[in-house]
C-alpha positions in Angstrom: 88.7 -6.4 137.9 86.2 -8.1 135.9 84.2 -4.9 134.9 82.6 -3.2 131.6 84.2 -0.2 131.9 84.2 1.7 129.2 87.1 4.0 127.6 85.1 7.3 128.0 84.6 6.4 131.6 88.4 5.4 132.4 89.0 8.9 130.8 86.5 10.6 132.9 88.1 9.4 136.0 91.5 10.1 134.5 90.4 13.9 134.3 88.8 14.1 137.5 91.8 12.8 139.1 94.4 15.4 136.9 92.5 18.3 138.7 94.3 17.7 141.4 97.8 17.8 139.5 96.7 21.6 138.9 96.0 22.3 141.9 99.5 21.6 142.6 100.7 23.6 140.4 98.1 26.6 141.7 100.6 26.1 144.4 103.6 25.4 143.4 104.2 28.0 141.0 104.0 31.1 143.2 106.4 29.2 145.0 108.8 28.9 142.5 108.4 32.2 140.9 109.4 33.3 144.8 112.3 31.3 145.3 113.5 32.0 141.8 114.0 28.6 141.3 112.5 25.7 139.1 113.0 23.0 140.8 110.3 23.3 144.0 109.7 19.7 145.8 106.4 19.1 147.6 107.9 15.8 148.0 109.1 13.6 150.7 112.5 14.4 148.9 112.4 17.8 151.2 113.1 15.0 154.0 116.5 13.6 152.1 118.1 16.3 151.1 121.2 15.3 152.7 121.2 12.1 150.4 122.9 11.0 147.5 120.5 12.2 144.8 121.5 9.5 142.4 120.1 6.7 145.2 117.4 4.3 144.8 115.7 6.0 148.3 116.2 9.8 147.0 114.6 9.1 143.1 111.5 6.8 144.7 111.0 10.0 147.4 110.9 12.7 144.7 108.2 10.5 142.7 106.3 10.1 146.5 104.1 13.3 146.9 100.7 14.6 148.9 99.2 15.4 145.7 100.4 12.2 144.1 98.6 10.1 146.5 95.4 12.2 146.6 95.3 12.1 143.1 96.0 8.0 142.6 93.2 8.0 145.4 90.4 9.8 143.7 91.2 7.8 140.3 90.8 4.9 142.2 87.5 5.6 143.9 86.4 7.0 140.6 87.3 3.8 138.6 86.0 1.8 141.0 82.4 3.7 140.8 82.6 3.7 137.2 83.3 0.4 136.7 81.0 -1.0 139.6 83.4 -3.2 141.8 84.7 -1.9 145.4 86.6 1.1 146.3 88.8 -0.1 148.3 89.8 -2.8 145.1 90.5 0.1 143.1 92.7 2.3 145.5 94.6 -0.7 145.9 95.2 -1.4 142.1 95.9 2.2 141.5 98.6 2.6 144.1 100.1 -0.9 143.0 100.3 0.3 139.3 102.2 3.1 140.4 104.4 1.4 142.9 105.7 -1.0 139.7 105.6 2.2 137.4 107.5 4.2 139.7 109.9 1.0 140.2 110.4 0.3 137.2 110.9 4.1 136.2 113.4 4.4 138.7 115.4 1.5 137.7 115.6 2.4 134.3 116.8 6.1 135.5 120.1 4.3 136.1 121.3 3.6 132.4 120.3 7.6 131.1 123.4 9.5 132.0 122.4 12.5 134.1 122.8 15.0 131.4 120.3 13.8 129.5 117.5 13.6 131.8 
């Protein structure tokens, strides 16, 4: 992006943005404990359910969540403010780093036999 940002500062968006990944589980843990069961989506997974859950579409919904996205967003704005170009430059790169991550994750899923994983 052309800016001097600094590893502290990357780090210090990085942790600003995690809060939100415990607020998630603030939540999802009573659910869990409730339902007796580990395995509580807050994902656009809850949609699919009726779907293959080896598919391409499933594994890409189980990564897609609320508190996903609103955490990618506030790293974004943060990196963005910390390392002095637009906001809208850095939400963009954040949520295209994850879209290959996730991808490529996926992809990759394939070839680890489901016992392992």
């Amino acid at each position: 992006m052309g800016s001097g940002l600094s590893f502290l500062s990357s780090l210090t968006a990085v942790a600003y943005a995690n809060v939100i990944s415990l607020l998630a589980f603030i939540i999802k843990a009573p659910i869990q404990i409730l339902a007796k069961n580990p395995q509580v989506q807050t994902s656009f997974a809850l949609f699919l359910q009726k779907m293959d859950h080896e598919s391409f579409l499933y594994r890409f919904a189980t990564q897609a969540d609320f508190f996903t996205f609103w955490s990618l967003y506030v790293l974004g704005i943060g990196l963005a403010i910390m390392g002095g170009f637009e906001k809208k430059k850095g939400v963009l790169l954040t949520y295209i780093v994850w879209l290959v991550w996730t991808v490529v994750y996926i992809s990759f899923l394939r070839f680890i036999p489901s016992v392992a994983r």
